[in-house]
Phi, psi and omega in degrees: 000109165278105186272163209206147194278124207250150205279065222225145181241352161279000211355090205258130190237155190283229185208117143306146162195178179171166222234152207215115156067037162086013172229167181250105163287163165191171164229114182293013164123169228238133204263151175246155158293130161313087175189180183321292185263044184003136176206146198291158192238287180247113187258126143315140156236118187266200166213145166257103184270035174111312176230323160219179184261130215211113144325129182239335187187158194239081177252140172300107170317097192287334179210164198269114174262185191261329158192145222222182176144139168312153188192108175291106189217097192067037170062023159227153176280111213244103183260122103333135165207116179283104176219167180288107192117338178207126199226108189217144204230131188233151170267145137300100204264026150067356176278166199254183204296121173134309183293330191176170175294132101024287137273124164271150152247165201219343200216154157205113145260198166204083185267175170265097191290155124312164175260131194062041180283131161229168182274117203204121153241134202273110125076045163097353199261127167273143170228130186243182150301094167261180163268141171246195184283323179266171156296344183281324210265005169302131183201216157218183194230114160305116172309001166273332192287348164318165194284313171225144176208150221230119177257154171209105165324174154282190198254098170276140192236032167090338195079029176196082193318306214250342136332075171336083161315141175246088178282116194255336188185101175287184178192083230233139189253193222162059192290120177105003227273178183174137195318155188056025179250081176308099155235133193251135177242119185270175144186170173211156181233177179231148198203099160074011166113329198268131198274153171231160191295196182251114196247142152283128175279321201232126211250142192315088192250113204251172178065043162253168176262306209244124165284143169195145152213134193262155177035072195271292165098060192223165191222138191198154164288302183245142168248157165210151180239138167236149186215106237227120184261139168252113174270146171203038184268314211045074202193005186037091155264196193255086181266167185185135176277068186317299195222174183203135212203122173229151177267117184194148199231169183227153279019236200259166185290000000 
C-alpha cells in the first residue's frame, strides 16, 4: 500500500503497511522538518508480530516524495521513496537495532514518473509507471532496465568498530555482463569521526565477469562502497550484481 502526496498544502501524508513473513510493518506517518514550511523529513518503521509492537528503524528521506511505502519482494522487505526524477529503494538487512541501519539503501534510479506511479512486484520483477514523451509511449519500467542504477552498501565496520583498517582491494562478481555495459566501483570511508567524499577504485568497466581494483590505500574506521551500472547497449541485457568484496588488513600498511 502506497501513500501519496495529497492535493494538499498541508502536505499531510498517509501511513503505509504490509504484511511480511506473518507480522505486520508499518509506519504511523512521516516526521516534518521543524519550520515555517513543514516538509517531509523521517519515517519510523515499526513491527507488530502479533502480541506487541517493536521499533525496527528511523530512516531518513533522501527525498521529499510523491509516494512512499513497504513492499514484500522475493522474501525481502522493501522501504520505497518515489519522486519524479528520483526514485530510491532500501532493504531490511535484519540486523538488529543498535548495531547498524536496519534499512539499507540500495538501489537509485532516476526515471520520469506518472503522475500517482507506484512501486509494484510482478513475478520477481520491480516495476514502477513511467512518463514517456506522448501519452502513447506511457507504460511501465523494470527497475533493472534504467539507463543507470546504483547499489550502495551499508557503512561497513569489519566487526571491529574501532580499529583502523588499511583498505588494499575491492571487488565486484558480475552476472550477466555485456559490452558497452559500464560497472563502476566507488567507496568512501570514515576515519577518527571524519566521512571522506566518494573516490573511484574501479573506473567504469564494461563485458567483465570480475571488476577489481588494487591497491587502493585508503585507511579507515568505517567503509561503504558503491557500485554503479551504466547501460549504454540500448538492449537491456539482464546484467546483475552478485557479490562484492574488499580486502584489508589492520593498522597500517
Amino acid at each position: 500500500t502506497a501513500h501519496f502526496t495529497p492535493a494538499s498544502a498541508t502536505l499531510d501524508w498517509s501511513v503505509p503497511f504490509t504484511v511480511h513473513e506473518d507480522d505486520v510493518y508499518f509506519s504511523p506517518g512521516a516526521y516534518l522538518t521543524y519550520d515555517s514550511a513543514p516538509q517531509f523529513d523521517r519515517v519510523p518503521i515499526y513491527v507488530f508480530d502479533g502480541n506487541s509492537v517493536e521499533l525496527v528503524d528511523i530512516v531518513e528521506a533522501p527525498t521529499v516524495p510523491a509516494a512512499w511505502g513497504l513492499l514484500s519482494w522475493k522474501g525481502r522487505l522493501l522501504l520505497y521513496f518515489l519522486a519524479d526524477g528520483a526514485q530510491h529503494i532500501y532493504v531490511l538487512t535484519g540486523a538488529p537495532a543498535g548495531t547498524s541501519k536496519p534499512f539499507t539503501r540500495i538501489l537509485d534510479t532516476e526515471e520520469d514518473l506518472l503522475e500517482y506511479s507506484d512501486l509494484y512486484s510482478i513475478a520477481g520483477e520491480l516495476i514502477i509507471q513511467v512518463a514517456g514523451e506522448t501519452a502513447v509511449t506511457d507504460g511501465h519500467k523494470f527497475l533493472r532496465d534504467p539507463a543507470t542504477n546504483v547499489f550502495t552498501s551499508a557503512w561497513l565496520d569489519m566487526g571491529h568498530p574501532t580499529a583502523v583498517k588499511y583498505l588494499s582491494r575491492l571487488s565486484a562478481v558480475v552476472s550477466g555482463q555485456a559490452a558497452d555495459l559500464g560497472v563502476k566501483i566507488e567507496y568512501r570511508t570514515e576515519l577518527n569521526g571524519t566521512t571522506g567524499s566518494w573516490t573511484t577504485a574501479a573506473p567504469n568497466t564494461d563485458n567483465q565477469r570480475h571488476v577489481t581494483a588494487h591497491d587502493v590505500g585508503a585507511r579507515f574506521h568505517l567503509l561503504q562502497i558503491r557500485v554503479t551500472f551504466t547501460d549504454a547497449t540500448s538492449t537491456d541485457p539482464d546484467t546483475r550484481l552478485e557479490s562484492i568484496a574488499a580486502t584489508y588488513s589492520h593498522g597500517v600498511k
